[in-house]
C-alpha positions as CSV (number, residue, x, y, z in Angstrom):
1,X,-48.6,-38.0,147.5
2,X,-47.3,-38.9,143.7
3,X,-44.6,-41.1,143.3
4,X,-42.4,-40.6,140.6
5,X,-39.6,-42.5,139.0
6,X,-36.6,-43.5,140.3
7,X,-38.2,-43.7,144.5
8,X,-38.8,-39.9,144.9
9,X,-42.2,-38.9,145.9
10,X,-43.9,-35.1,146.1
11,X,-46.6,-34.1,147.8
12,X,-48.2,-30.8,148.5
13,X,-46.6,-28.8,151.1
14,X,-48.9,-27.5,153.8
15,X,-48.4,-25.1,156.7
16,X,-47.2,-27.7,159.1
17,X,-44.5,-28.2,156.8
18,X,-43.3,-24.4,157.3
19,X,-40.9,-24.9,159.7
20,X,-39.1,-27.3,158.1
21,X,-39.1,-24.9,154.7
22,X,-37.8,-21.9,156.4
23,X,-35.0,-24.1,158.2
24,X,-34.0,-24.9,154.5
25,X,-34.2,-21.4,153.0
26,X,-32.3,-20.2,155.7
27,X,-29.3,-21.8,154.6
28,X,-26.4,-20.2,152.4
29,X,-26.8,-22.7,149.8
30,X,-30.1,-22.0,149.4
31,X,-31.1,-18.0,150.8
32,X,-28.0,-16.5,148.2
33,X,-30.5,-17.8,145.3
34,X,-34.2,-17.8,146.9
35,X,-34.0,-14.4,149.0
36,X,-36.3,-16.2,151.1
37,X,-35.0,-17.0,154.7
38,X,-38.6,-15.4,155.8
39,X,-39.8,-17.1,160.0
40,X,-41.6,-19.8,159.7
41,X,-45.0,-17.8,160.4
42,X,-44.2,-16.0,157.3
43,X,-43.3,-19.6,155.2
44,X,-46.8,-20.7,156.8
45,X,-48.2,-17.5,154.7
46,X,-46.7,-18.2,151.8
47,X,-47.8,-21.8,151.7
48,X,-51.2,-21.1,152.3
49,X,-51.6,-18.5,149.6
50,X,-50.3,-20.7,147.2
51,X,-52.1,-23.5,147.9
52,X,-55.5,-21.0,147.6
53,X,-54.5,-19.5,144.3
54,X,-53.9,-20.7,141.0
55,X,-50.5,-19.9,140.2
56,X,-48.4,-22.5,142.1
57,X,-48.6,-25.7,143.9
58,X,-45.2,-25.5,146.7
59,X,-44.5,-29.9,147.3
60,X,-41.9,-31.2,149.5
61,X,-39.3,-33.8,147.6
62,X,-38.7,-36.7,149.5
63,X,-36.5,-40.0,148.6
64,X,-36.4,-43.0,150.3
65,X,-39.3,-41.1,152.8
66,X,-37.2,-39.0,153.4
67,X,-38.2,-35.1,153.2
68,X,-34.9,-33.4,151.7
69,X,-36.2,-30.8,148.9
70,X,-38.7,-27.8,148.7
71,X,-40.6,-27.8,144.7
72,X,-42.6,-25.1,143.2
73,X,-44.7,-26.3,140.2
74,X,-46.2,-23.3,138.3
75,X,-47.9,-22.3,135.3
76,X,-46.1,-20.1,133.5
77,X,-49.0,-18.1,131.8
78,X,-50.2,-17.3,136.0
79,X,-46.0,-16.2,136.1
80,X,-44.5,-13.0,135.4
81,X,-41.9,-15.1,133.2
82,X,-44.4,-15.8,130.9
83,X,-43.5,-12.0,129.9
84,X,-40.1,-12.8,128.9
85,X,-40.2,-15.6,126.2
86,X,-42.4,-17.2,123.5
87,X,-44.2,-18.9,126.4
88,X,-47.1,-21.5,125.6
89,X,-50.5,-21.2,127.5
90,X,-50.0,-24.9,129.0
91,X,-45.6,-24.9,130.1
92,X,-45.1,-25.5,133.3
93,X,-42.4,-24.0,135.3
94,X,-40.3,-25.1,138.0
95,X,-38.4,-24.4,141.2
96,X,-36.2,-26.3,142.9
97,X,-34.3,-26.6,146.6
98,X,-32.4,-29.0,148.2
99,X,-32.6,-28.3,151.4
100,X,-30.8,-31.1,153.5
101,X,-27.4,-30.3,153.0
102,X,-26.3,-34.2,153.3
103,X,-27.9,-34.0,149.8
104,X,-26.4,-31.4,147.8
105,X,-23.5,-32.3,145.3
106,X,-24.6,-36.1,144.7
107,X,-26.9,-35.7,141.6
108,X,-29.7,-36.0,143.3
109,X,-31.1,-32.3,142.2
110,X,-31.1,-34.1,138.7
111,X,-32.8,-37.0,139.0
112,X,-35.7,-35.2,141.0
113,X,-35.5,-32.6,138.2
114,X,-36.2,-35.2,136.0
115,X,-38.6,-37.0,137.7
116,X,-40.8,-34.1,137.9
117,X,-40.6,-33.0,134.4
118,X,-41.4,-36.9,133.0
119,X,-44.3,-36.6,135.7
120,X,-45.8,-33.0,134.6
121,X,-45.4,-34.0,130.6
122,X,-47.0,-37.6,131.4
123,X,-49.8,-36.1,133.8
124,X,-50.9,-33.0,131.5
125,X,-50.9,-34.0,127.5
126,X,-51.3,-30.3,126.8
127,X,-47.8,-29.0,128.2
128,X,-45.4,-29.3,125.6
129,X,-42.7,-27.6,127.9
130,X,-41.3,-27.9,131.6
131,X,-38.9,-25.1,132.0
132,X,-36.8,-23.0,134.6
133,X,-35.1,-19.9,134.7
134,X,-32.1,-20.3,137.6
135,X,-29.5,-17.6,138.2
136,X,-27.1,-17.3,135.4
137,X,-24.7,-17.5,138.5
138,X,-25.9,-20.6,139.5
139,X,-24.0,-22.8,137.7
140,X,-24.8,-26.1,139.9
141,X,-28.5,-25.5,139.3
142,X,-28.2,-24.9,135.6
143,X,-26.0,-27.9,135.4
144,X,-28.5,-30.2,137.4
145,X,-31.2,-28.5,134.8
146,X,-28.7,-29.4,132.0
147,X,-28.3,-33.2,133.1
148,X,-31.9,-33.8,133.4
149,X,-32.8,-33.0,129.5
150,X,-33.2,-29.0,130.0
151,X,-32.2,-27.3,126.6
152,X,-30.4,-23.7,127.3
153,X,-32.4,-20.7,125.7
154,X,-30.6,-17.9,126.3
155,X,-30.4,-15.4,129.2
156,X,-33.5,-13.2,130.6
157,X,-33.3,-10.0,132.4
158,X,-35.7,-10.7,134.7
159,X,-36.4,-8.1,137.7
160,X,-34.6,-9.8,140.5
161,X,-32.0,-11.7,138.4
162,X,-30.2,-12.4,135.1
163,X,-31.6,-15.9,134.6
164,X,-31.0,-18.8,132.0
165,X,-33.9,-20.2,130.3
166,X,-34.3,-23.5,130.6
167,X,-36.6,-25.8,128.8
168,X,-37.5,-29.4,128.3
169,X,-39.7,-30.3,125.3
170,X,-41.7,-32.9,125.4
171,X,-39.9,-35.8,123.2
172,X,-41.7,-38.0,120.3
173,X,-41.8,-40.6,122.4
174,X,-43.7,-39.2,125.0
């Protein structure tokens, strides 16, 4: 388990956690953006060939130990994205759900965004770059993005969607 600022914690996800995924990509919300409301055999799958490979780690968000939030950390040069933009061998991309509805609309989605970013930059010094690519459609997602110190790079065509690229450089500071 990390723990990361402001009381969220991630860890890996794991099959046992499938059920609880596929519950969450089930809902509107969530499926109209993922295309993934797959059985919970299928989200048991998935985890385990991404927890086998090297292109992405799949976590579960949780605040106050609370699960609430699905998380896909990947490197973007493993990433068909890395295709689409001036990408750097060490960014690191990210995905992000909320699946408890009780959660949605409250800023949360931000701060965990955030959180994770501050966490990836502080963890690897090589990444320069966290970024995203939601739905142009998506405006709560790129706002949440926005609010959490993403820059907007223009618009992808990527295969399944028109996407805004999203990106958060690491700072001086850091």
């Amino acid at each position: 388990m990390l723990h990361l600022d402001h009381g969220f914690d991630l860890r890996p996800a794991d099959p046992s956690d499938a059920a609880r995924i596929a519950l969450w990509m089930a809902q509107p919300h969530i499926q109209q953006w993922w295309h993934q409301d797959w059985s919970v055999e299928r989200w048991a799958q998935e985890i385990t060939r991404q927890t086998s490979g090297e292109h992405s780690i799949p976590c579960v968000a949780a605040v106050d130990a609370e699960d609430f939030g699905y998380v896909e950390l990947y490197r973007v040069r493993h990433d068909h994205l890395a295709e689409y933009y001036a990408s750097d061998e060490h960014d690191w991309g990210l995905h992000l759900a909320i699946g408890d509805l009780t959660r949605v609309g409250r800023g949360l989605g931000r701060g965990l965004i955030r959180a994770v970013a501050d966490a990836l930059l502080r963890a690897d010094p090589s990444c320069s770059r966290v970024v995203a690519e939601p739905d142009v459609r998506n405006t709560p997602s790129v706002r949440a993005f926005a609010a959490a110190g993403f820059a907007q790079q223009g618009e992808l065509q990527l295969p399944e969607k028109t996407a805004v690229l999203m990106i958060r450089s690491r700072t001086q500071e850091e």
